[in-house]
C-alpha positions as CSV (number, residue, x, y, z in Angstrom):
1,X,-87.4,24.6,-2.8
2,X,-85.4,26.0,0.4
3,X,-84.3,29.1,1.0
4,X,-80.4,28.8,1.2
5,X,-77.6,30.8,3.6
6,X,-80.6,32.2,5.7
7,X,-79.2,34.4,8.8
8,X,-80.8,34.2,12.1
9,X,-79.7,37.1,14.5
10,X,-81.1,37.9,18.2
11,X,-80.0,41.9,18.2
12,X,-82.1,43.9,20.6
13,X,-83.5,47.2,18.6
14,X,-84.2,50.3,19.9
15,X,-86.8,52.4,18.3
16,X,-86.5,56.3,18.4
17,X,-88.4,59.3,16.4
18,X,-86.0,61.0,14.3
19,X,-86.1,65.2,14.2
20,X,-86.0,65.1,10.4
21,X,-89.5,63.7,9.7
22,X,-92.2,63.6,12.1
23,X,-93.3,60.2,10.7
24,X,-90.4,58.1,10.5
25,X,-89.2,55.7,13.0
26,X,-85.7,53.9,12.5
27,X,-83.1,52.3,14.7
28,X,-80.6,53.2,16.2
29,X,-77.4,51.3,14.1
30,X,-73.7,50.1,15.7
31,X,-70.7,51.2,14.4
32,X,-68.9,49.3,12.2
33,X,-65.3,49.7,12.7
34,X,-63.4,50.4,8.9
35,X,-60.0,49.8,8.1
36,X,-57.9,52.2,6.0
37,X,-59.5,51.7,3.0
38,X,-58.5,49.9,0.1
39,X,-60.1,49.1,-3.1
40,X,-59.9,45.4,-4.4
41,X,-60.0,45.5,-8.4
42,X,-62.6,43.0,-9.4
43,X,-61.4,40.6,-11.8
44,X,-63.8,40.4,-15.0
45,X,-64.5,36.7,-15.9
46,X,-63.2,35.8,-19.5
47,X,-65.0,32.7,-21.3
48,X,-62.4,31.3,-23.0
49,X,-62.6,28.7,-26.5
50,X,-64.6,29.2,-29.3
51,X,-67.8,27.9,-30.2
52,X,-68.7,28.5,-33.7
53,X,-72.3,26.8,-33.6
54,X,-73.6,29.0,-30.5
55,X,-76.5,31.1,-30.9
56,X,-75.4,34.8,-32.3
57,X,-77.7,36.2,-29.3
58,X,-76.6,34.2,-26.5
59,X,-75.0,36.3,-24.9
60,X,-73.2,33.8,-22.6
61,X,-71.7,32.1,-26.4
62,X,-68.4,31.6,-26.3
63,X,-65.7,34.1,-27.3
64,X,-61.9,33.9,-28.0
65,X,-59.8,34.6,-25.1
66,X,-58.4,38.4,-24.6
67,X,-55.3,38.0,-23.5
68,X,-55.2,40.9,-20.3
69,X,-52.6,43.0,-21.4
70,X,-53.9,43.9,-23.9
71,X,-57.4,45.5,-22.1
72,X,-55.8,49.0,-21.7
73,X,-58.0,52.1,-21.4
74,X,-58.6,53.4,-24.9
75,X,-56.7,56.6,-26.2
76,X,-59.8,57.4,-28.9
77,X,-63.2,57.0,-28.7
78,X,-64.2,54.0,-30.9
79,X,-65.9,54.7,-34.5
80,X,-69.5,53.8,-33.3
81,X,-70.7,53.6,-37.0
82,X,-68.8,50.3,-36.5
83,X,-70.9,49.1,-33.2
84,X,-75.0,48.6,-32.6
85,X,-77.3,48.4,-29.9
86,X,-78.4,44.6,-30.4
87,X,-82.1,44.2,-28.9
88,X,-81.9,41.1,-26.8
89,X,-85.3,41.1,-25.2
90,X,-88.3,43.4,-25.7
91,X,-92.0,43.2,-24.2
92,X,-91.2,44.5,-20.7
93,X,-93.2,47.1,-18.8
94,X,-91.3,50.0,-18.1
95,X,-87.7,48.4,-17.1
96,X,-85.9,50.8,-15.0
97,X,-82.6,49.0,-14.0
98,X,-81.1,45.3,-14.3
99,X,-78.3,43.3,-12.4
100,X,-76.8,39.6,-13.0
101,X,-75.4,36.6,-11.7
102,X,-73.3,34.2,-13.5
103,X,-73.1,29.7,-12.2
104,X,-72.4,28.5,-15.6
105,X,-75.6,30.1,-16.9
106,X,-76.2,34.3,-16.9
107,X,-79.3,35.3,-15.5
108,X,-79.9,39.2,-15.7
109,X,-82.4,40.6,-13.7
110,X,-84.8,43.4,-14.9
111,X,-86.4,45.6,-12.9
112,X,-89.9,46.8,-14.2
113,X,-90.9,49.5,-12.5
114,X,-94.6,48.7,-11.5
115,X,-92.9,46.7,-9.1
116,X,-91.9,42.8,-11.0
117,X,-88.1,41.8,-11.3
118,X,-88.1,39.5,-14.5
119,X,-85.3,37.3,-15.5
120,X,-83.5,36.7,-18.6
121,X,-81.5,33.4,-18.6
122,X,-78.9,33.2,-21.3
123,X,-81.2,35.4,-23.4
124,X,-84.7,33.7,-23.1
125,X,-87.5,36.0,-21.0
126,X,-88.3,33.2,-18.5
127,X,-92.3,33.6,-18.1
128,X,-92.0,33.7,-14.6
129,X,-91.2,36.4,-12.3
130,X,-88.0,36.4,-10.4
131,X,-90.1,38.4,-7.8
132,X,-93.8,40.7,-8.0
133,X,-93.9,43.1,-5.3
134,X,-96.8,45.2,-6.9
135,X,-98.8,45.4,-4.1
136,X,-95.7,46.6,-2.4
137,X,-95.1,49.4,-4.5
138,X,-96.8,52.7,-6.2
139,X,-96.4,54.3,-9.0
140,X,-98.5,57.5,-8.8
141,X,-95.4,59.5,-9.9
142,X,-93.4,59.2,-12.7
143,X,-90.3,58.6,-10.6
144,X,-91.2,56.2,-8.3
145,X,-91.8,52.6,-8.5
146,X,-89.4,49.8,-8.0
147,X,-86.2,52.1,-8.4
148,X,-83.2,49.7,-7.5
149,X,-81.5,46.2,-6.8
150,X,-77.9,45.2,-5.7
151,X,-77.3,41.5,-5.2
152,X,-75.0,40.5,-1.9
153,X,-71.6,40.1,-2.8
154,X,-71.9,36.9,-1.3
155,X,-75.0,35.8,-3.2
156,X,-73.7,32.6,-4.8
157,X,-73.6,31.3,-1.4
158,X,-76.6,33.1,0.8
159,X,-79.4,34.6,-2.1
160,X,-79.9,37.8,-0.5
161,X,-80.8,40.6,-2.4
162,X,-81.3,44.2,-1.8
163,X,-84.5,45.9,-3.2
164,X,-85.2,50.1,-3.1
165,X,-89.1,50.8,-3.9
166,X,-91.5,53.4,-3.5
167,X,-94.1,51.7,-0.9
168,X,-98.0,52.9,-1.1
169,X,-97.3,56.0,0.7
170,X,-94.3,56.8,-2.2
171,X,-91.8,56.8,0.8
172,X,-88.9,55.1,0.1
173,X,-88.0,51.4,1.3
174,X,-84.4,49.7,1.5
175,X,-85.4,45.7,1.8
176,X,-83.6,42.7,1.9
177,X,-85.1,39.4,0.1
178,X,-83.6,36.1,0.0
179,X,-83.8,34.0,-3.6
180,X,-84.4,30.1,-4.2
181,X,-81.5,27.9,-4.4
182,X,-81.9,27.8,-8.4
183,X,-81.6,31.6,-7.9
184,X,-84.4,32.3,-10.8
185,X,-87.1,32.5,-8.1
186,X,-87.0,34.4,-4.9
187,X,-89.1,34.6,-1.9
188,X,-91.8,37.4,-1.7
189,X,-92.4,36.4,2.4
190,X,-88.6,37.1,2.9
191,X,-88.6,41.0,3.2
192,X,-87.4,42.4,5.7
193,X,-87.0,46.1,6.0
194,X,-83.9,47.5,6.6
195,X,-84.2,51.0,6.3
196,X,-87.5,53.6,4.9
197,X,-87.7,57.2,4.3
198,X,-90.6,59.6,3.8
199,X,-90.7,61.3,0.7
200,X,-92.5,65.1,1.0
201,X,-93.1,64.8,-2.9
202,X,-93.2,62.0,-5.9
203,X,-90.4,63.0,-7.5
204,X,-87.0,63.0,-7.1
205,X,-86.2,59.8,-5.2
206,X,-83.1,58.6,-7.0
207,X,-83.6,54.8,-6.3
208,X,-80.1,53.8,-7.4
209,X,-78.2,51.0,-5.1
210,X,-75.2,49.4,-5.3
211,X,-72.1,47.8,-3.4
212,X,-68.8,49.4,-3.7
213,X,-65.9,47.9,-3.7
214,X,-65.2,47.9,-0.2
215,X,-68.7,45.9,0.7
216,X,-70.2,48.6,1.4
217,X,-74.1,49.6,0.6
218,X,-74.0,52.8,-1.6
219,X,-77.5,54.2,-1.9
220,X,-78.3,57.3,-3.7
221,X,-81.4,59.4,-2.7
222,X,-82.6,62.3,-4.5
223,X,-83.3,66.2,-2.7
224,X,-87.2,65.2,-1.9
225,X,-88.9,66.5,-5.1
226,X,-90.8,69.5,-6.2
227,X,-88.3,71.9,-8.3
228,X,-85.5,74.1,-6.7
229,X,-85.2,71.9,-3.8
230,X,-87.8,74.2,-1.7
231,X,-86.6,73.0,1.8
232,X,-82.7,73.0,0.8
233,X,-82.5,69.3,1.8
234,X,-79.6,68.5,-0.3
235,X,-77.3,70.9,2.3
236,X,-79.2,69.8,4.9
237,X,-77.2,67.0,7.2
238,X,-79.9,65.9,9.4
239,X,-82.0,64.4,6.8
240,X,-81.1,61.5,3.9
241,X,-82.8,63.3,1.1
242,X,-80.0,64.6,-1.5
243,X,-77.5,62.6,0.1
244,X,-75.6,59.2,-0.8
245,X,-75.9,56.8,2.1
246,X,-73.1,53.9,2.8
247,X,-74.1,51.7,5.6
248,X,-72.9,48.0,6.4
249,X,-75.7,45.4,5.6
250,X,-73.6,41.7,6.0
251,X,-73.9,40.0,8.3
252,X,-76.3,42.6,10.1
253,X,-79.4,42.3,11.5
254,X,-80.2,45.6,10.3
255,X,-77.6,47.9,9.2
256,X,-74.4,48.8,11.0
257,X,-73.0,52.5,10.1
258,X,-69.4,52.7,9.0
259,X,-66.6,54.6,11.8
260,X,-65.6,56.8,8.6
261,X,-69.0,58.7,7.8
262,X,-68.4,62.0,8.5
263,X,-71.4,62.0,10.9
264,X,-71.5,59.0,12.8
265,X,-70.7,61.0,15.7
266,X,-72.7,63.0,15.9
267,X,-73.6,66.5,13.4
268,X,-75.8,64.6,10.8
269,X,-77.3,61.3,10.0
270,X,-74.9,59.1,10.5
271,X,-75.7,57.3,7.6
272,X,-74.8,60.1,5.1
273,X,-71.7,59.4,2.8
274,X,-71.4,62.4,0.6
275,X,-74.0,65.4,-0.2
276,X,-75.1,67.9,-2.3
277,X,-77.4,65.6,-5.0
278,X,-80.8,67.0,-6.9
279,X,-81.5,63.1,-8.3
280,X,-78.3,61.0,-9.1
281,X,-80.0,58.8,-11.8
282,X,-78.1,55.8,-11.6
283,X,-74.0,55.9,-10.4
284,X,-71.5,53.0,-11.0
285,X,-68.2,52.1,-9.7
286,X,-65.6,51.3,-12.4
287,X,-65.0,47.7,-11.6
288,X,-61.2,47.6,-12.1
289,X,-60.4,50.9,-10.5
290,X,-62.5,51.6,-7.8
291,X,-63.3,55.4,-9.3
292,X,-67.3,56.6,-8.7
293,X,-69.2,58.0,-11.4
294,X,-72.2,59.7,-10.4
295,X,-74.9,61.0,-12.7
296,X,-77.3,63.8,-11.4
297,X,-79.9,65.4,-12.9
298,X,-80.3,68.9,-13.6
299,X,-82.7,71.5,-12.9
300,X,-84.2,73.9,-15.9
301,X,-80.4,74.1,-17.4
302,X,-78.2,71.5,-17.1
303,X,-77.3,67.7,-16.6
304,X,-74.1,66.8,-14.8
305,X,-71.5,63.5,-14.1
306,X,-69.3,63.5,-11.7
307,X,-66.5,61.6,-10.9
308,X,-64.7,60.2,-7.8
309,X,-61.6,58.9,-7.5
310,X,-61.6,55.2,-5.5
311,X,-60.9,56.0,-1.9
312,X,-62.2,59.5,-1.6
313,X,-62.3,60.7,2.2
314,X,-66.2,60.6,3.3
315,X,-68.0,64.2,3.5
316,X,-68.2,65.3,0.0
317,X,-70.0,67.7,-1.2
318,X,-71.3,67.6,-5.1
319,X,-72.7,71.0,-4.9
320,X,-76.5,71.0,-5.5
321,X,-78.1,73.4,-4.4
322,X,-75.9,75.9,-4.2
323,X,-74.8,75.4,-7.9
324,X,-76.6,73.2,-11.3
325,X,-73.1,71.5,-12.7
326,X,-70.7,74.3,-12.4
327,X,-73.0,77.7,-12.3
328,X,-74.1,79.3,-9.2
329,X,-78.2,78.5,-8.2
330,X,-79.3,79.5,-4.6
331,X,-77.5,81.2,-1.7
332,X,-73.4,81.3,-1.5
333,X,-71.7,78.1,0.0
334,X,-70.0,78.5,3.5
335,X,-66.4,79.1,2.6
336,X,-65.1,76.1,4.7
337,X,-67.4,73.9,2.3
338,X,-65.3,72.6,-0.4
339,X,-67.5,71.8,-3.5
340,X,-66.5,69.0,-6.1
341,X,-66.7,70.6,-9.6
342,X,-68.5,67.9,-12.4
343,X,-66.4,66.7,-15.1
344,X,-69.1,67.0,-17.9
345,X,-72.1,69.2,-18.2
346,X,-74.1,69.6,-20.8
347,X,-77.1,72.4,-21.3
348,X,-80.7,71.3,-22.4
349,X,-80.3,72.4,-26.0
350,X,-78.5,68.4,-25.8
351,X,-80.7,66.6,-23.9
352,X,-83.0,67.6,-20.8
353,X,-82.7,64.5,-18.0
354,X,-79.0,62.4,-17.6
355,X,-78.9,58.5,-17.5
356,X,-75.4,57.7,-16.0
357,X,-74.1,54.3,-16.9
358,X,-70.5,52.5,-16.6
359,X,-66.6,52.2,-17.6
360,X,-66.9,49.9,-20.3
361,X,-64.5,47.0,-18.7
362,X,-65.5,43.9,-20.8
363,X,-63.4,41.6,-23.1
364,X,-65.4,41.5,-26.5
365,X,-65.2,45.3,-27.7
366,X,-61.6,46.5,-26.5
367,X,-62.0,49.4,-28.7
368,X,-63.9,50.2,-25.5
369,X,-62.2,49.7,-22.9
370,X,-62.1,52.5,-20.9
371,X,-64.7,54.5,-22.2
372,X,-67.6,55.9,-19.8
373,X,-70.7,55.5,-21.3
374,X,-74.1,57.5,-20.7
375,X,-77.2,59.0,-22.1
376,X,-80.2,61.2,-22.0
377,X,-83.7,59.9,-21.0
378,X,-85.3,62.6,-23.6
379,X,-83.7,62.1,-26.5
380,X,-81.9,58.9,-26.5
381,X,-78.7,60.1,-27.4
382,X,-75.5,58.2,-25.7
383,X,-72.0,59.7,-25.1
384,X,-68.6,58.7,-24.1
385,X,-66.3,60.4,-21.7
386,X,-62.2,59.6,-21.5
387,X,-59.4,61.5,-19.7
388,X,-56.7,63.0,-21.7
389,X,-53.0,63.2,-21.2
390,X,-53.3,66.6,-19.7
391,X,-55.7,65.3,-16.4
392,X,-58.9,66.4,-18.3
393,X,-61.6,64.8,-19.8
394,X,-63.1,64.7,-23.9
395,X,-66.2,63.5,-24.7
396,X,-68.3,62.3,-28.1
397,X,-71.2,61.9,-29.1
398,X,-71.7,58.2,-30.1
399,X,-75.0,57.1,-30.7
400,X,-78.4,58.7,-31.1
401,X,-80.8,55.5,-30.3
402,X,-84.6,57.4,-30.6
403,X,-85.1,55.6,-27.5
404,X,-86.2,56.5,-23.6
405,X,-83.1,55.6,-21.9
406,X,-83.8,54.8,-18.8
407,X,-80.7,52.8,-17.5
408,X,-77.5,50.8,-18.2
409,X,-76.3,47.7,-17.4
410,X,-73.4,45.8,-17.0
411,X,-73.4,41.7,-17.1
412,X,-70.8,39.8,-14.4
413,X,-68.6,40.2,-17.6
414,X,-68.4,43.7,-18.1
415,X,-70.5,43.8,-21.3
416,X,-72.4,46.7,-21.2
417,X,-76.3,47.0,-21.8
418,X,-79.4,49.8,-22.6
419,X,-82.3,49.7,-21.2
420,X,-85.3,51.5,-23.1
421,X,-88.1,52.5,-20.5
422,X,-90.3,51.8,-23.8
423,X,-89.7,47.9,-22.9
424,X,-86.1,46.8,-25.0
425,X,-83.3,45.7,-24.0
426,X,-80.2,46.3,-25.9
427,X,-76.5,44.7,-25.7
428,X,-73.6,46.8,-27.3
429,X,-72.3,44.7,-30.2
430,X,-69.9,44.6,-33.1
431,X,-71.5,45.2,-36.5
């Protein structure tokens, strides 16, 4: 097999200490010039026909055409007595995330978190691994692992991959990996490291990373760990912890920084996007709108999701740790500081650690459409969230699963997934 789209660049890098942590070295990145922002929608692929004889868990089967007009965003939360969580695979080891790829068959990839990426191809567990970085990663803390993987935009044509993982000293690691031509095997010799970070403590990493619409890397890091962020890192701009980073990875050597972070000249890392974040447990752009949805997870009293219109201006500020959700925590923010209120919070009488998950944009459930769904690690509970006519938002309780939910996922369809960190994976189904 040959590695396919492989990019050979001759970029001279210059090393320097950074004043945030005595141990790290990085380089310095260009500037990536952005234009006024815009947000593409992303067109969700429709299988078309009918094919009576498929197999009722093939989940690439296919389904009578939805005709688009007639995907509009939900007034009413559907009646989920009517819907199930249909396992689809079960035997993993403590899956924390998934992604997919779609060339006629639908490969999801599942992240286990000891550090092996498995693959499910049209809903058979192929025996072997996508990718086993175990002797990359550690573990020693509940939170860290192999926390996150985004595939290029452009992966159909060049493989890459983007991988975040807790490396032996639990600091964090960006990487990027390149996958076979068949695209069910990648290369472990490929990594190249793109960006690390040290971690003072084993909790609290985040590990979430995706690309938003505008092709931009989006990756969420938690305030550093221990409780009560101790060394107020999330206000802090000169370092990464409790910050979302966006930086330019195609067609880089490294990374490039975008001209619209509020830092990149000069004040903070340059590669900050928006602060104020204790952990965001997994955040999702709404494929057809742009809008970011960010889940972060509380302290001692409450769990939080906010949400981002598409095109925000860089340099926002979610609040943490100046307030948990909406009430006040430590110290008074600077009154120039404008802090971005969550739209849903909920107290630990309902749940004690926030999963955030996606818009529901698929074609087989349009009773969906529309609806954000998310969950609670502890209890397994799932709940929707719509906006109103009045510019607010409702939200219901839908399911109550039992399980650990440790993640969503969403298929190059928009069909919408739960993972259990107890080793199932679930597809959201009809009854």
């Amino acid at each position: 097999m040959k590695l396919k789209g492989r990019m050979i660049f001759s970029i001279l890098i210059v090393v320097v200490l950074t004043a945030c942590s005595g141990s790290e070295v990085t380089f310095t990145p260009s500037v990536l010039e952005i234009p006024t922002a815009t947000n593409p929608i992303e067109t969700t692929p429709v299988p078309t026909g009918t094919n009576t004889e498929a197999n009722e868990n093939d989940p690439t089967q296919k389904v009578e055409k939805i005709e688009e007009d007639t995907l509009n965003t939900v007034e009413t939360f559907p009646d989920p007595s009517q819907y199930q969580w249909q396992e689809i695979t079960s035997g993993l080891i403590k899956p924390l995330g998934m992604t997919s790829y779609f060339d006629g068959n639908l490969l999801i990839y599942i992240l286990e978190q000891d550090g092996i990426i498995r693959v499910l191809e049209n809903g058979v567990l192929l025996t072997e691994p996508f990718l086993d970085i175990k002797n990359k990663t550690t573990t020693r803390g509940s939170e860290q692992g192999l926390l996150g993987i985004a595939i290029d935009p452009n992966y159909a044509d060049n493989g890459i991959f983007y991988l975040n993982y807790s490396d032996s000293s639990g600091d964090t690691v960006i990487a990027r990996y390149y996958a076979y031509d068949d695209r069910k095997v990648a290369d472990p010799g490929s990594e190249q490291i793109i960006l690390t970070y040290e971690q003072p403590y084993s909790n609290h990493n985040g590990g979430n990373l995706i690309f938003g619409p505008d092709g931009l890397l989006y990756i969420g890091l938690g305030d550093g760990g221990s409780g009560g962020d101790p060394e107020m890192r999330a206000q802090n701009p000169d370092t990464l912890l409790g910050k979302m980073l966006r930086i330019a990875v195609q067609d880089q050597e490294n990374y490039a920084i975008p001209s619209d972070n509020p830092y990149q000249g000069g004040g903070g890392r340059a590669e900050i996007w928006a602060m104020g974040l204790r952990n965001p447990w997994r955040y999702s752009f709404d494929r057809l709108t742009g809008d970011l949805w960010i889940a972060d997870v509380g302290q001692g009293n409450w769990e939080e999701i906010n949400f981002t219109p598409a095109n925000p201006e860089p340099g926002l500020n979610y609040g943490w740790y100046f307030r948990e959700g909406t009430h006040p925590f430590k110290g008074d923010s600077p009154q120039q500081v404008d802090l971005i209120d969550p739209i849903y919070e909920y107290d630990h009488s309902m749940g004690c650690s926030v999963t955030g998950g996606y818009v529901y944009r698929g074609t087989e459930l349009p009773e969906w459409y529309g609806v954000y769904v998310f969950g609670d690690f502890c209890n397994g509970k799932v709940w929707g969230l719509l906006p109103d006519n009045g510019g607010n938002w409702t939200s219901s309780e839908l399911f109550s699963t039992g399980v650990n939910i440790s993640s969503f996922g969403e298929d190059v369809f928009g069909e919408l997934y739960l993972i259990s960190h107890n080793g199932t994976i679930y597809k959201l189904v009809k009854n």
